[in-house]
Biopython code that builds the backbone (N, CA, C, O; Angstrom):
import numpy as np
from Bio.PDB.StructureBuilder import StructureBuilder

atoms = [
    (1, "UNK", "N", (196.139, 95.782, -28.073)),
    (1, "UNK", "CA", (195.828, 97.202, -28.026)),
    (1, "UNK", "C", (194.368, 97.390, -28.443)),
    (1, "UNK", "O", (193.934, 96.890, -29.481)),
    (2, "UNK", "N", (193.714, 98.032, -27.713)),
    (2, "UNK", "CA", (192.469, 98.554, -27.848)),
    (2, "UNK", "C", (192.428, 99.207, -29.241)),
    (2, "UNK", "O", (193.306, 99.860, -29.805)),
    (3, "UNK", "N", (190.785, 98.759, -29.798)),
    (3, "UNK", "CA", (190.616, 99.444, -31.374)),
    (3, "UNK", "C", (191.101, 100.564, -31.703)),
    (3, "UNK", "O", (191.872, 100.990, -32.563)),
    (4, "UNK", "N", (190.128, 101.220, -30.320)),
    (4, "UNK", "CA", (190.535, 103.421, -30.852)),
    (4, "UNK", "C", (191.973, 103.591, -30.810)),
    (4, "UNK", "O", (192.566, 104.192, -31.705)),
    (5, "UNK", "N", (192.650, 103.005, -29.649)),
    (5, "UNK", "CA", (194.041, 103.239, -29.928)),
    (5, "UNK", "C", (194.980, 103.140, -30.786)),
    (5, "UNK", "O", (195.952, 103.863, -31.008)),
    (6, "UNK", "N", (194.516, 101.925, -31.388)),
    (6, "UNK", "CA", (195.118, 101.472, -32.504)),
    (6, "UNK", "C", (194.964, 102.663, -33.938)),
    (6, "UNK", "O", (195.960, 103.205, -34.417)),
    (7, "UNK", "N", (193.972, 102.835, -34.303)),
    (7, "UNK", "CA", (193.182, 103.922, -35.164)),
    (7, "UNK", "C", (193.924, 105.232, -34.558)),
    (7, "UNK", "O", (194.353, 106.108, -35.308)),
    (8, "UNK", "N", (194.039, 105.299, -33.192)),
    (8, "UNK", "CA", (194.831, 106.966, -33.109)),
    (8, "UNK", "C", (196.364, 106.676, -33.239)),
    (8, "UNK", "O", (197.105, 107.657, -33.181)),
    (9, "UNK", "N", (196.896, 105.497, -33.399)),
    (9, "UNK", "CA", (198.628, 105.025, -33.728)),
    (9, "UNK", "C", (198.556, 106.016, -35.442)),
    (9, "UNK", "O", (199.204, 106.969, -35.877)),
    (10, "UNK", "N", (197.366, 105.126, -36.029)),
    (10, "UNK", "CA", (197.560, 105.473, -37.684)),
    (10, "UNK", "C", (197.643, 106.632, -37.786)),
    (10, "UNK", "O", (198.710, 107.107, -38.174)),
    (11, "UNK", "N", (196.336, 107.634, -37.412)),
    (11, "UNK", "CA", (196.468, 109.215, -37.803)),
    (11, "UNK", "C", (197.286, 109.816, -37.067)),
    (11, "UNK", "O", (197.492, 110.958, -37.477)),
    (12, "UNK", "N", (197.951, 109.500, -35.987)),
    (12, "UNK", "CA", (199.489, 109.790, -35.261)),
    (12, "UNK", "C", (200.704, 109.476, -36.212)),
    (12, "UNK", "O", (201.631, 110.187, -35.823)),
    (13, "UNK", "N", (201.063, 108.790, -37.188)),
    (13, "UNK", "CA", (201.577, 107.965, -37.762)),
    (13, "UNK", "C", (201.789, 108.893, -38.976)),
    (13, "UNK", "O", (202.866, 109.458, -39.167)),
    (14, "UNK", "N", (200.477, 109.058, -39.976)),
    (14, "UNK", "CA", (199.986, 109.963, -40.994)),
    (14, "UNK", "C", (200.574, 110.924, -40.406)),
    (14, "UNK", "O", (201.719, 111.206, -40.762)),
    (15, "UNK", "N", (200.055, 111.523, -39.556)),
    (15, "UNK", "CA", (200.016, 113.154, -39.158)),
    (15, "UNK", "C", (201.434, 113.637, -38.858)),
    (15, "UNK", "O", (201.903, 114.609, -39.452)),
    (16, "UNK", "N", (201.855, 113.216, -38.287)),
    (16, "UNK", "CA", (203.622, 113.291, -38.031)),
    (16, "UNK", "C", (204.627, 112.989, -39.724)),
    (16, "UNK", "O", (205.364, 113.855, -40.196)),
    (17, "UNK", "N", (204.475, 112.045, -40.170)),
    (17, "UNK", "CA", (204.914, 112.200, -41.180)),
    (17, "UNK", "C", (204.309, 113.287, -42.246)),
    (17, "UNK", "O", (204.887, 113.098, -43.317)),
    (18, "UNK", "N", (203.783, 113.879, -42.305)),
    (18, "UNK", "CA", (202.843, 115.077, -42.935)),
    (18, "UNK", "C", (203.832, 116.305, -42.462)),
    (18, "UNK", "O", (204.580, 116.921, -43.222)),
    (19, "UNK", "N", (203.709, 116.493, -41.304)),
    (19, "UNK", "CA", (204.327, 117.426, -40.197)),
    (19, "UNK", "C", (205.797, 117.113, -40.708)),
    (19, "UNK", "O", (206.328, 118.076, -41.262)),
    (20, "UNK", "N", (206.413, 116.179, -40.645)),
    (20, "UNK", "CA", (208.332, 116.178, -41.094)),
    (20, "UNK", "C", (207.994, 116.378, -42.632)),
    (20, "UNK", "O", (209.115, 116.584, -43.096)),
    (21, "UNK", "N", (207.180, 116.432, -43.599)),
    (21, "UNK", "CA", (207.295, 116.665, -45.393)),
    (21, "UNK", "C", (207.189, 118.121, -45.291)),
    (21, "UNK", "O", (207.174, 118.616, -46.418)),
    (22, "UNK", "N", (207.102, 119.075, -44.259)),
    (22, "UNK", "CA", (207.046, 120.399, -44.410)),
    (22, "UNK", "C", (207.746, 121.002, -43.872)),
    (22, "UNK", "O", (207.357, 122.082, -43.425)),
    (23, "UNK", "N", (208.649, 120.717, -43.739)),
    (23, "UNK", "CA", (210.253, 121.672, -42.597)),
    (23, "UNK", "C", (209.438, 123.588, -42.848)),
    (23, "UNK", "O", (209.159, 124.354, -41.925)),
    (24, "UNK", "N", (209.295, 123.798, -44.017)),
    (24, "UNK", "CA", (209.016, 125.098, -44.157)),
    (24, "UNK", "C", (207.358, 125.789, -43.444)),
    (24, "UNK", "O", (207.014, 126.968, -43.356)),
    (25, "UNK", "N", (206.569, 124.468, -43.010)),
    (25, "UNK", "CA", (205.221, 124.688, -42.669)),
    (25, "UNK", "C", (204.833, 124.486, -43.656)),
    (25, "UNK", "O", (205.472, 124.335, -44.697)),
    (26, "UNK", "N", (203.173, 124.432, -43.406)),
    (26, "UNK", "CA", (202.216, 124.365, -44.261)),
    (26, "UNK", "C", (200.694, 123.432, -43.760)),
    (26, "UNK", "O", (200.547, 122.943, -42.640)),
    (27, "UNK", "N", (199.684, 123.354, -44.879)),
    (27, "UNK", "CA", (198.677, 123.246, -43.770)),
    (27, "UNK", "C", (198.431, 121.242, -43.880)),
    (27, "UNK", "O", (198.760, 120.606, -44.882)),
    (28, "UNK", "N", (197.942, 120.741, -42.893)),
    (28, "UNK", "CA", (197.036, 119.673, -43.233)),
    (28, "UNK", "C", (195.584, 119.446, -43.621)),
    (28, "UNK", "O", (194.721, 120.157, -43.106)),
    (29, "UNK", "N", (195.277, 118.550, -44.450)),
    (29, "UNK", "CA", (193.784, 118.983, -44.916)),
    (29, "UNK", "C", (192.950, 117.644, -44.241)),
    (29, "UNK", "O", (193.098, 116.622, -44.912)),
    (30, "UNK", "N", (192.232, 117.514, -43.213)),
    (30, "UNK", "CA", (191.593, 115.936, -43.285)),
    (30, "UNK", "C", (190.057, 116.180, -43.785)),
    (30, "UNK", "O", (189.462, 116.953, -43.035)),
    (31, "UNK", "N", (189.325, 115.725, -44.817)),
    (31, "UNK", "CA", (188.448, 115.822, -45.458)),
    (31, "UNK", "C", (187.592, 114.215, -45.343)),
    (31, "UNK", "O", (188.064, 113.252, -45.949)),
    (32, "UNK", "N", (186.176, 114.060, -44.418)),
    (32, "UNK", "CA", (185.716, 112.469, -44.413)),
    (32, "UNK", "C", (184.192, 112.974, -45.570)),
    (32, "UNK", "O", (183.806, 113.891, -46.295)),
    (33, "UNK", "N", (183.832, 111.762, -45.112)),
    (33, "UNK", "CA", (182.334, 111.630, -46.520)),
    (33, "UNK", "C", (181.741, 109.916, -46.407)),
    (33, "UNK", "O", (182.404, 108.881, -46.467)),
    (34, "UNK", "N", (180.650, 110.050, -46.273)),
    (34, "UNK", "CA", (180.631, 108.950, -46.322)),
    (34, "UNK", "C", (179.827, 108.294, -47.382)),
    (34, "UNK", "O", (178.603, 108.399, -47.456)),
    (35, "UNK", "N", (180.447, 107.726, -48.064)),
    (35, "UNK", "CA", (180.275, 106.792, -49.795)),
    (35, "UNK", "C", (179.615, 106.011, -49.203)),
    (35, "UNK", "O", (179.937, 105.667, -48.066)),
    (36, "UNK", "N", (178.033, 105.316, -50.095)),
    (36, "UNK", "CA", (177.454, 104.073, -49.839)),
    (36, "UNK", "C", (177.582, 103.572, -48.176)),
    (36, "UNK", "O", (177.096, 104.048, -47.149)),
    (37, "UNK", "N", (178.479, 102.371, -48.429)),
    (37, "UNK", "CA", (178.456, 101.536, -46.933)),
    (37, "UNK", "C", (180.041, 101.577, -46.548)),
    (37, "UNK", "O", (180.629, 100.530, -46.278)),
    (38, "UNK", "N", (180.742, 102.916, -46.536)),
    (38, "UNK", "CA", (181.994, 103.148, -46.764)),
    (38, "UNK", "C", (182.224, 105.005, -46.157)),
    (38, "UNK", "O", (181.769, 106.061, -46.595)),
    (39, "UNK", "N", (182.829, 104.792, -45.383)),
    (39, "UNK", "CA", (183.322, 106.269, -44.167)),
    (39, "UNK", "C", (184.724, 106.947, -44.934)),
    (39, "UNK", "O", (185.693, 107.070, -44.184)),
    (40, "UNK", "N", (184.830, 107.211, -45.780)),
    (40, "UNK", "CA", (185.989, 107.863, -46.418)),
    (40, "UNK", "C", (186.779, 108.996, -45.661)),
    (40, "UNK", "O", (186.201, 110.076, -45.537)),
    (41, "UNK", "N", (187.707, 108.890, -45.281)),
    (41, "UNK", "CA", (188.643, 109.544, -45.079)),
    (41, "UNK", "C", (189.851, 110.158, -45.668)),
    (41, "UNK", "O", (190.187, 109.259, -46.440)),
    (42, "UNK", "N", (190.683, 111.053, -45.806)),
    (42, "UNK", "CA", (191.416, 111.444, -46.729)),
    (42, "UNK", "C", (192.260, 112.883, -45.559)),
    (42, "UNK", "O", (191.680, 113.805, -44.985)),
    (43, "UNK", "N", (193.299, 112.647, -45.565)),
    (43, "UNK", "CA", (194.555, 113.525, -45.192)),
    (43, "UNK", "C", (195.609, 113.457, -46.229)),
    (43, "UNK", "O", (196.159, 112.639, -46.966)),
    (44, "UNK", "N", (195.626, 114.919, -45.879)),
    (44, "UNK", "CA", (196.053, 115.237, -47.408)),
    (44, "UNK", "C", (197.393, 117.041, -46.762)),
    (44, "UNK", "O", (197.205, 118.107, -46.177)),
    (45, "UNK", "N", (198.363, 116.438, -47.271)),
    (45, "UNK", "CA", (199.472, 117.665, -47.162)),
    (45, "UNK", "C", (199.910, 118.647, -47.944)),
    (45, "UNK", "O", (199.235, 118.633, -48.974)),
    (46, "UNK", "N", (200.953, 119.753, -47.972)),
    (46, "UNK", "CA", (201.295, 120.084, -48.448)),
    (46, "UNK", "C", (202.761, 120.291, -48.747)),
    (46, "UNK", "O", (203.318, 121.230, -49.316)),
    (47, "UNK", "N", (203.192, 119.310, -48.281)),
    (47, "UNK", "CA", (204.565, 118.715, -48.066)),
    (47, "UNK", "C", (205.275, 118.685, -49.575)),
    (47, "UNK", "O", (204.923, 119.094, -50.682)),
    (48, "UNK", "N", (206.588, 117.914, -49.001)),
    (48, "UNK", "CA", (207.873, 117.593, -50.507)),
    (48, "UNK", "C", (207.224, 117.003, -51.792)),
    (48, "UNK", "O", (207.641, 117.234, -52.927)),
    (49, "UNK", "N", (205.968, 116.073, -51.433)),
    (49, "UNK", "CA", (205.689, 114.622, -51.886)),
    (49, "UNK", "C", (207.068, 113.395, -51.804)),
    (49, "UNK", "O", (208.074, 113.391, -51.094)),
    (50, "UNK", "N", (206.762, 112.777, -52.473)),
    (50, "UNK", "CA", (207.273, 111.349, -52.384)),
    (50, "UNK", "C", (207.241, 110.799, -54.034)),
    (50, "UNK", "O", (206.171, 110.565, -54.596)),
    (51, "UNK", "N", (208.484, 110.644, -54.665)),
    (51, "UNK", "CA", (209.124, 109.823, -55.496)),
    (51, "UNK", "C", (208.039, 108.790, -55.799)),
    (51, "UNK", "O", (207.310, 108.310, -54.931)),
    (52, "UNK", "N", (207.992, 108.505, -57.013)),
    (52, "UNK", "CA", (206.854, 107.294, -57.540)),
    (52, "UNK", "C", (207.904, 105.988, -57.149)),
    (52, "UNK", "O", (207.473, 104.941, -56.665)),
    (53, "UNK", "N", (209.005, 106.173, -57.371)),
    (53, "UNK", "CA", (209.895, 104.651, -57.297)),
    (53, "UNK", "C", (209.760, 104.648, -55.872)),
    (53, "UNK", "O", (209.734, 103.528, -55.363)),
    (54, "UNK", "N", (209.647, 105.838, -54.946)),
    (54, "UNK", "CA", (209.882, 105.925, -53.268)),
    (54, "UNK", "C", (208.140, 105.259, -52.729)),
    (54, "UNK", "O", (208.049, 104.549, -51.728)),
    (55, "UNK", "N", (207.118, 105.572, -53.427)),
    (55, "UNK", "CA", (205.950, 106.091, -53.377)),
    (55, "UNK", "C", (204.980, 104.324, -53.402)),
    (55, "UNK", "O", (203.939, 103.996, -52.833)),
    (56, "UNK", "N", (206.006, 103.456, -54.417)),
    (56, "UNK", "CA", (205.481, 102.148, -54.830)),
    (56, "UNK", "C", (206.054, 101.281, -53.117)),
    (56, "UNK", "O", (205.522, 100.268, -52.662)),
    (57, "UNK", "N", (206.973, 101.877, -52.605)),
    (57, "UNK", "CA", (207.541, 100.839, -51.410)),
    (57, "UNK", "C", (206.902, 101.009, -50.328)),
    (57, "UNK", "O", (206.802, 100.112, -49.490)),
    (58, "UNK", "N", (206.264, 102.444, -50.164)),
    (58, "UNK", "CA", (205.609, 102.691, -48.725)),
    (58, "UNK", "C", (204.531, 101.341, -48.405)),
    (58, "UNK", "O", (203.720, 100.675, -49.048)),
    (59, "UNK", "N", (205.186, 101.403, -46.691)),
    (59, "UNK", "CA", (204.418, 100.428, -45.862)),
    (59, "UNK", "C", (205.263, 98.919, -45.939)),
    (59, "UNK", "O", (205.043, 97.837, -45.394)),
    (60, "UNK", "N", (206.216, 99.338, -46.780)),
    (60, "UNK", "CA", (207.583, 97.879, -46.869)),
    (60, "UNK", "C", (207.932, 97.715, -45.664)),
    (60, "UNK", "O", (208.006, 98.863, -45.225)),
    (61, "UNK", "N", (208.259, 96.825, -44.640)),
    (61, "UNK", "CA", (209.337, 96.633, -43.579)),
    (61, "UNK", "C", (210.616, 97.135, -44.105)),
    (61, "UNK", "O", (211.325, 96.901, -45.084)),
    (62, "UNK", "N", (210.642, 97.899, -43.103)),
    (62, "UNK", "CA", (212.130, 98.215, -42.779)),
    (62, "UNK", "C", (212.592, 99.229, -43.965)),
    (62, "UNK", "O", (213.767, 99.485, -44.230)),
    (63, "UNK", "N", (211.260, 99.847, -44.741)),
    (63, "UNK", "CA", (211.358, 100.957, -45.756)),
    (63, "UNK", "C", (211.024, 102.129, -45.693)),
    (63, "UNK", "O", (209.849, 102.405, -45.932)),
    (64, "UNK", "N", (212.173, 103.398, -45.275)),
    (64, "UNK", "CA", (211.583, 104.593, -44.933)),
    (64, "UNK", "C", (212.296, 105.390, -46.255)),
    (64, "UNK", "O", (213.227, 104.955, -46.934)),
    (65, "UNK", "N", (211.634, 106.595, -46.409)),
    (65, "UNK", "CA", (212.046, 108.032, -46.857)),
    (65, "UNK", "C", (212.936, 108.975, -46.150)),
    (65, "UNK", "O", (213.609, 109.912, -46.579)),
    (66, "UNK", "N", (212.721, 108.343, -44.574)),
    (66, "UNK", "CA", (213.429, 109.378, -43.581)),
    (66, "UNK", "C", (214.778, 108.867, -43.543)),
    (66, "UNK", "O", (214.927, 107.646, -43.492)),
    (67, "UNK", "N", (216.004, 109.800, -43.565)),
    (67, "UNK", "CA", (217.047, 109.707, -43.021)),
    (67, "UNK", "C", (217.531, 108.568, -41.677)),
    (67, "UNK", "O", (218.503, 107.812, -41.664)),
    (68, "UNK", "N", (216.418, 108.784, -40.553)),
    (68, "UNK", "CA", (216.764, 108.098, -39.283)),
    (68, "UNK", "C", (215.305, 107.205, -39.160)),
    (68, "UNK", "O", (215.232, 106.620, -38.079)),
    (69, "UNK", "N", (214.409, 107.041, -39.852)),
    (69, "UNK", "CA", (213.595, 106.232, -40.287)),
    (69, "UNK", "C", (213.679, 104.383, -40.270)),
    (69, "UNK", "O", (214.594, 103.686, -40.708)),
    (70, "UNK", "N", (212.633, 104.025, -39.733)),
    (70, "UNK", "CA", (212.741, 102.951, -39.387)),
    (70, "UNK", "C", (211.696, 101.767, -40.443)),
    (70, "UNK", "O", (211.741, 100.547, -40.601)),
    (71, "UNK", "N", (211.001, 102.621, -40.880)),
    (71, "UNK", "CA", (209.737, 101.862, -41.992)),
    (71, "UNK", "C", (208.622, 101.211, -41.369)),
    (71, "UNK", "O", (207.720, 100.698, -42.033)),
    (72, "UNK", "N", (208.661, 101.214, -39.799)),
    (72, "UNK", "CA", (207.601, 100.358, -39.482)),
    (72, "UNK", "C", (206.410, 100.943, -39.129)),
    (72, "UNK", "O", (205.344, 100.370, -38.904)),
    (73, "UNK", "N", (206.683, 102.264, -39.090)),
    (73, "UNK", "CA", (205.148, 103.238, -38.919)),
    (73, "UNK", "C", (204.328, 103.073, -39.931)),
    (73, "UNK", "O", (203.200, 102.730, -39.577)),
    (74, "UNK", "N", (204.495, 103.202, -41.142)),
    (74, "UNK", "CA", (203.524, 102.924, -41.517)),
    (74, "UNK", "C", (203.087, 101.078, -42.198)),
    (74, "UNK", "O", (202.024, 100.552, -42.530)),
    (75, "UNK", "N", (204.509, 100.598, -42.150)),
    (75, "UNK", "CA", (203.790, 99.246, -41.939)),
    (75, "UNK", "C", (202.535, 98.463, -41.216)),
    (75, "UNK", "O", (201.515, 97.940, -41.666)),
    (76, "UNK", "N", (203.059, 98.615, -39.923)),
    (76, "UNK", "CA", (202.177, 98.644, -38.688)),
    (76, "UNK", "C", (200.634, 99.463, -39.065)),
    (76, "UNK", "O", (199.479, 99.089, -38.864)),
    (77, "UNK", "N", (201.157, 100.685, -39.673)),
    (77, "UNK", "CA", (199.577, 101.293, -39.705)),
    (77, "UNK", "C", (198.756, 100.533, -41.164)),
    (77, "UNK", "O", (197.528, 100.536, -41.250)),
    (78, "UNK", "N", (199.378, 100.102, -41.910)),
    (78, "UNK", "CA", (198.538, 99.434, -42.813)),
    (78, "UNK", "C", (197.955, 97.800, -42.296)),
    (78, "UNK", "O", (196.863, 97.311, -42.587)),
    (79, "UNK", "N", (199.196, 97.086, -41.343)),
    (79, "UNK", "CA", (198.303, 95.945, -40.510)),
    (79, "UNK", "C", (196.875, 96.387, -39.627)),
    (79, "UNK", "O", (195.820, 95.756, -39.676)),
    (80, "UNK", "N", (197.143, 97.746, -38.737)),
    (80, "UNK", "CA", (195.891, 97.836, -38.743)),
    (80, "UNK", "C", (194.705, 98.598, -39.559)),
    (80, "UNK", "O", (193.550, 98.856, -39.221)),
    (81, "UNK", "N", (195.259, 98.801, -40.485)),
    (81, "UNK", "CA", (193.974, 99.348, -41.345)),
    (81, "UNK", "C", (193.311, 98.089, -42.002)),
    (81, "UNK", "O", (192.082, 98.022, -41.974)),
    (82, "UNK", "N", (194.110, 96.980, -42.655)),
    (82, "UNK", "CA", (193.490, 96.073, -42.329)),
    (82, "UNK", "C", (192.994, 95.026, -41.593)),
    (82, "UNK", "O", (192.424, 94.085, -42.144)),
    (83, "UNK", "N", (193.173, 95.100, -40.248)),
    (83, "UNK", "CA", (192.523, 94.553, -39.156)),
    (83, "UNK", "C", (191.509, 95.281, -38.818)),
    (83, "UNK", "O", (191.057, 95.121, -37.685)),
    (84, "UNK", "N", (190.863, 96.319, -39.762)),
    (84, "UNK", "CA", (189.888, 96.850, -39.312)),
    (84, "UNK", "C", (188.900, 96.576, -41.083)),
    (84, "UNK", "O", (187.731, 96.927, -41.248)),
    (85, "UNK", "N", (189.458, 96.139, -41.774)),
    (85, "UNK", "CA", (188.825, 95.451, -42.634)),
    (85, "UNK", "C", (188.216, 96.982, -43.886)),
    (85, "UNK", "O", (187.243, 97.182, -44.613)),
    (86, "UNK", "N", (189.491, 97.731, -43.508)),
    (86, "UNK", "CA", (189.782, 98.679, -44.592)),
    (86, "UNK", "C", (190.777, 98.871, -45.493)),
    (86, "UNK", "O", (191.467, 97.918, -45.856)),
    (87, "UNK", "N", (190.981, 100.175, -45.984)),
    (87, "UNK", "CA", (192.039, 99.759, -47.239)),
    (87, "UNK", "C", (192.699, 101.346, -47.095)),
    (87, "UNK", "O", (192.038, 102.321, -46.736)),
    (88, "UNK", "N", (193.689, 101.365, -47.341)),
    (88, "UNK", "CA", (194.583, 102.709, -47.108)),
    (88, "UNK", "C", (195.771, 102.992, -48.596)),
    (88, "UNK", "O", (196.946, 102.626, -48.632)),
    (89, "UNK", "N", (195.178, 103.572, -49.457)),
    (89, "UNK", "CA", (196.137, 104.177, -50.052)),
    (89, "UNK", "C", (196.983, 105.316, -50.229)),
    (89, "UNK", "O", (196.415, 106.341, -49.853)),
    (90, "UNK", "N", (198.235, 105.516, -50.705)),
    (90, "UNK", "CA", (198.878, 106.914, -50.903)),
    (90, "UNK", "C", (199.195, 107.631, -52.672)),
    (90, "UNK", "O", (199.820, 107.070, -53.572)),
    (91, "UNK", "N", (198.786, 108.468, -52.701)),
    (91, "UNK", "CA", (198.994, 109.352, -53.543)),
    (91, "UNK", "C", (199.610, 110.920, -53.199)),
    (91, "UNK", "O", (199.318, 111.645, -52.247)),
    (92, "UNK", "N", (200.791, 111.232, -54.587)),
    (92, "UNK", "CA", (201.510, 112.211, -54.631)),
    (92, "UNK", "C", (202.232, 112.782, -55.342)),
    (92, "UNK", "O", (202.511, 112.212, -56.397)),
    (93, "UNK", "N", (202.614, 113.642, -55.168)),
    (93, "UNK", "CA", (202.859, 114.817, -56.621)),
    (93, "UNK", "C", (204.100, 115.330, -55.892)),
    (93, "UNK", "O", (204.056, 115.609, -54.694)),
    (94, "UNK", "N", (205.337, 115.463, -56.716)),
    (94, "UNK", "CA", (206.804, 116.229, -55.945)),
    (94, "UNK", "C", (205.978, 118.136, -55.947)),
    (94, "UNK", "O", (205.280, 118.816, -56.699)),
    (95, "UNK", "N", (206.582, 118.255, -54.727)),
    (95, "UNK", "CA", (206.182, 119.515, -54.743)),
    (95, "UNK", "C", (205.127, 120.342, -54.244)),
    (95, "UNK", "O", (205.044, 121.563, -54.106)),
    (96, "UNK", "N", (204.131, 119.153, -53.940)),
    (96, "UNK", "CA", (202.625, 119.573, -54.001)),
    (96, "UNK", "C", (202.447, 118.876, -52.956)),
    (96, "UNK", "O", (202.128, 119.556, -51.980)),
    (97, "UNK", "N", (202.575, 117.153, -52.680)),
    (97, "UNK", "CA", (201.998, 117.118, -51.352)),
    (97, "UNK", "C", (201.835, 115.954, -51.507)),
    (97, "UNK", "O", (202.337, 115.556, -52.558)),
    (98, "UNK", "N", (200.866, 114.462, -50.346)),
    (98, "UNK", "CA", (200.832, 113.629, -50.367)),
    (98, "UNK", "C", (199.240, 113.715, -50.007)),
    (98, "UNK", "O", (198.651, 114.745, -49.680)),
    (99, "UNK", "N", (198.830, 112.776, -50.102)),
    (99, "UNK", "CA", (197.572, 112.081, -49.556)),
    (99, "UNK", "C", (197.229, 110.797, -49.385)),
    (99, "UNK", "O", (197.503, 110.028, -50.307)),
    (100, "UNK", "N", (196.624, 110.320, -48.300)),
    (100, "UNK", "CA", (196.175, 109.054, -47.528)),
    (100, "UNK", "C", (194.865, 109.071, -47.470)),
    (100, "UNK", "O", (194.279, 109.895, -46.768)),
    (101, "UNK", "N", (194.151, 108.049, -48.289)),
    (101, "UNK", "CA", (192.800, 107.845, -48.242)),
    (101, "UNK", "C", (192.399, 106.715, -47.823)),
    (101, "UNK", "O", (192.314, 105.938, -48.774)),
    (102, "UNK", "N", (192.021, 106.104, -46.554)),
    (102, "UNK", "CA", (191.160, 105.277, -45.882)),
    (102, "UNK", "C", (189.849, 105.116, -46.248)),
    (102, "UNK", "O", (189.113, 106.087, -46.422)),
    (103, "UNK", "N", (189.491, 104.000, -46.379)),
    (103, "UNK", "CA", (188.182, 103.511, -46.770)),
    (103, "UNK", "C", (187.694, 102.612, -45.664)),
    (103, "UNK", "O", (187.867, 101.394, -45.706)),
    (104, "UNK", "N", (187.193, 103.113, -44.854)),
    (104, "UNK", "CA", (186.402, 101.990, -43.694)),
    (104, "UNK", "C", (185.048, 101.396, -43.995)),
    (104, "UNK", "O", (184.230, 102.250, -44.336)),
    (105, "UNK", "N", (184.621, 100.225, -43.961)),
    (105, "UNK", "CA", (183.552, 100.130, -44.071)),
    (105, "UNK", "C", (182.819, 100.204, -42.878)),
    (105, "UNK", "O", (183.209, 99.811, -41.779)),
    (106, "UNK", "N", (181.536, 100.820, -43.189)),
    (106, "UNK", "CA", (180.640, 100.740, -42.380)),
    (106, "UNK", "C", (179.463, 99.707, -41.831)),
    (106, "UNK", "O", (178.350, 99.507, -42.318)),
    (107, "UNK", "N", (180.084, 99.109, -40.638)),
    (107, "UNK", "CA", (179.379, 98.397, -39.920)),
    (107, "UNK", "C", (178.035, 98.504, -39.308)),
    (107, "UNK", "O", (177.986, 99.343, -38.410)),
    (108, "UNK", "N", (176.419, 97.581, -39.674)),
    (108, "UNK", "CA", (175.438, 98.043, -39.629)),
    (108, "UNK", "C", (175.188, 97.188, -37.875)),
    (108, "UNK", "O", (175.244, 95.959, -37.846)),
    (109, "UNK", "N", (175.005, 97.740, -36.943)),
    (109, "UNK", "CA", (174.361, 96.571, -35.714)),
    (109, "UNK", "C", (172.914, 96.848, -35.508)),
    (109, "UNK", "O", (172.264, 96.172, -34.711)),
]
sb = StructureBuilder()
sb.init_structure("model")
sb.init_model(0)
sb.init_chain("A")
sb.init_seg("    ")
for serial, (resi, resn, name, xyz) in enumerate(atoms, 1):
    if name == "N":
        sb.init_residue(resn, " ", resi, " ")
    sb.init_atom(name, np.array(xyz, "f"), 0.0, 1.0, " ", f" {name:<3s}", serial, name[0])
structure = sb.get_structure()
């Protein structure tokens, strides 16, 4: 699979799970910046959040939150976040929301 595609799997991936933490609505926030030699990214919800014991497994095979959930979305999206030689963490608060912060580095040619 082609790079960009791959990169639009992840924020397809993010963004949909963002979209099911809000049955009631609410907004998405994507906020970038770019640190030093580093493209920061950050999506950020206003969803259920996610359990710290739930919160330590994300990106497990075969480990979802969802009911009919399969775990490999965001597995898959953390293989390619690092096949792109970045780093993807999650943070979250019950009640308040989740966030995904990507750190890409920036490539000089």
């Amino acid at each position: 699979m082609e790079s960009k595609n791959q990169l639009k799997q992840v924020f397809i991936n993010i963004i949909k799970n963002s979209i099911e933490a809000m049955p009631e609505g609410g907004a998405i926030h994507i906020t970038t910046k770019v640190k030093e030699n580093h493209l920061w990214l950050q999506l950020a919800d206003e969803g259920q959040g996610i359990p710290p014991e739930r919160l330590a497994k994300i990106g497990e095979p075969f480990y979802s939150t969802k009911e009919k959930g399969t775990g490999l979305g965001l597995m898959v999206s953390y293989r390619i976040i690092k096949a792109h030689h970045a780093q993807m963490t999650f943070s979250s608060q019950l009640d308040k929301g989740t966030s995904v912060d990507i750190l890409f580095p920036i490539i000089k040619k």
